[in-house]
C-alpha positions as CSV (number, residue, x, y, z in Angstrom):
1,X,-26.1,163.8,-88.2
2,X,-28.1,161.2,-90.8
3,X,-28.1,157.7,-89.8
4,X,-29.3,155.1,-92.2
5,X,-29.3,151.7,-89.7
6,X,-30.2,148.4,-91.4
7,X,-31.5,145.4,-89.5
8,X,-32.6,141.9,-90.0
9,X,-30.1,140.6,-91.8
10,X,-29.3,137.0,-91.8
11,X,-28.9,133.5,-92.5
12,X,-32.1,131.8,-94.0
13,X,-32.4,128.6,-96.4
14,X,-33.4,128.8,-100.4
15,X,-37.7,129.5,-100.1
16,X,-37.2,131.3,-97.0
17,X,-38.1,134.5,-95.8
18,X,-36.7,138.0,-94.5
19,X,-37.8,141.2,-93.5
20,X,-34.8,144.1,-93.5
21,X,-35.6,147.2,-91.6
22,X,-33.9,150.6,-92.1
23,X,-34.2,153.4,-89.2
24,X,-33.3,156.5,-90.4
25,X,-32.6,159.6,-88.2
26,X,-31.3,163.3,-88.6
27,X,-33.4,163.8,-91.6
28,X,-36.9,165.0,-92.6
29,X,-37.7,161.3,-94.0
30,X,-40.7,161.9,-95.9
31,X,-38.7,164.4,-98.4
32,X,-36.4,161.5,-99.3
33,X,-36.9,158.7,-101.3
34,X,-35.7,155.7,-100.4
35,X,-34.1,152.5,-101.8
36,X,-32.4,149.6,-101.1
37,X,-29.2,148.1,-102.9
38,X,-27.3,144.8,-103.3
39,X,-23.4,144.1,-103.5
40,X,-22.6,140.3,-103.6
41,X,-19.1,139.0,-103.0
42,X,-16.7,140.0,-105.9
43,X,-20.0,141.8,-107.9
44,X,-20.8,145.3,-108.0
45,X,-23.6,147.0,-106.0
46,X,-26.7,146.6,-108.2
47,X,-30.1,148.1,-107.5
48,X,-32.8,146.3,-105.8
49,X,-35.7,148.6,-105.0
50,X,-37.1,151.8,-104.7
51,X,-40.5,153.6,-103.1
52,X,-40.8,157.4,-103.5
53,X,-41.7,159.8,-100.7
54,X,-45.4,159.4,-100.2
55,X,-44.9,155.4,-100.9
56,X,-47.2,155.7,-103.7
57,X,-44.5,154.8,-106.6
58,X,-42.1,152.0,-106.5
59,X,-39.6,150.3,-108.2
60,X,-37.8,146.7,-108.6
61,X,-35.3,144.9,-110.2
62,X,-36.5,142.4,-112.8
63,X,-34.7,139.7,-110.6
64,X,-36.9,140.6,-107.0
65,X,-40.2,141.4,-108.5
66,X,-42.5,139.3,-107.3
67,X,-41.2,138.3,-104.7
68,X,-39.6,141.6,-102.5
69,X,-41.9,144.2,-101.5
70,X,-40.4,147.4,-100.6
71,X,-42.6,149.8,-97.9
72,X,-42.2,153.3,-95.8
73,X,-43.7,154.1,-92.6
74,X,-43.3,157.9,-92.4
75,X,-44.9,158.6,-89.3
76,X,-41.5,155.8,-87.7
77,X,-39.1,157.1,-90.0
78,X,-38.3,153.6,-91.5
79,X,-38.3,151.7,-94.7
80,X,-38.9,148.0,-95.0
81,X,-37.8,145.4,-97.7
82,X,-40.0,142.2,-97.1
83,X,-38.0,139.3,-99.3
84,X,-39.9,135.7,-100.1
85,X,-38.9,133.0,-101.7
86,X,-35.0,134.1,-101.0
87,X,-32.7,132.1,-103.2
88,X,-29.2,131.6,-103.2
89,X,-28.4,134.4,-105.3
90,X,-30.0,136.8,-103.2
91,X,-26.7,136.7,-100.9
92,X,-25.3,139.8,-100.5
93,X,-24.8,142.6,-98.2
94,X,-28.0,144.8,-98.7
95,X,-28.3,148.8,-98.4
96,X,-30.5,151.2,-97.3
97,X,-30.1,154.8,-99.9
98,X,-32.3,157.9,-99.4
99,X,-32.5,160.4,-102.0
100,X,-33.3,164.0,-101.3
101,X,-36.2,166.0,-103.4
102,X,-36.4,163.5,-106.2
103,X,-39.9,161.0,-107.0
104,X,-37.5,158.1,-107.2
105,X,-34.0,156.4,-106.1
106,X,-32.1,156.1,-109.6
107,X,-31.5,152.8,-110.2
108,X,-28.0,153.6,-110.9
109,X,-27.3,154.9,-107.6
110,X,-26.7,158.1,-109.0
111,X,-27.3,161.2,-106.6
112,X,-27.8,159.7,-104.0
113,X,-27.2,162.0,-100.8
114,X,-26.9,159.1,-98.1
115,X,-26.3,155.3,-97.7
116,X,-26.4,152.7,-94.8
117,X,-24.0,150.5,-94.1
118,X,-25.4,147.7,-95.0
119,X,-26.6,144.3,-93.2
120,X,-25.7,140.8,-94.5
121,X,-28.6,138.5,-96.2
122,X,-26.9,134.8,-96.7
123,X,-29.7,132.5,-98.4
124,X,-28.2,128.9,-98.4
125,X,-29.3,126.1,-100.8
């Protein structure tokens, strides 16, 4: 059974800092590529960023780059999402995505074989 689990999650002031973990288990991880999404109260989930396979390729959304870094560790079977200089709209419930046999997590969300369930960021100004 796959198992996307998302951690560090949490409440942090406007120029703060988080890192999100995702663990994932019941896969082969280093054939997926991973991603993580963003849903914000009342929005729709929007794409945040993406690393493929090797780690070697990745991908943000013009309103992170810069300031998240997305990163795999293949040998622990997790993907990271480092965010800096968090700002109030950064609030949202963030999502870990793995993609099987492609270079890159469409930003789209399209094909995408498995999801998290998400942990809570809250930036407060």
């Amino acid at each position: 059974q796959v198992q996307l689990v998302e951690s560090g999650g949490g409440l942090v002031q406007a120029g703060g800092s988080l890192r999100l973990s995702c663990a994932a288990s019941g896969l082969t991880f280093s054939s997926f590529a991973m991603g993580w999404f963003r849903q914000a109260p009342g929005k729709v989930r929007e794409f945040v960023a993406a690393i493929s396979w090797s780690g070697g390729t990745t991908d943000y959304a013009d309103s992170v780059k810069a300031r998240f870094t997305i990163s795999r560790d293949n040998a622990k079977n997790t993907v990271h999402l480092q965010m800096n200089s968090l700002k109030p709209e950064d609030t949202a419930v963030y999502y870990c995505a793995a993609d099987y046999g492609t270079r890159t997590v469409r930003r789209d969300g399209y094909g995408i074989d498995y999801w998290g369930k998400g942990t809570l960021v809250t930036v407060s100004s």
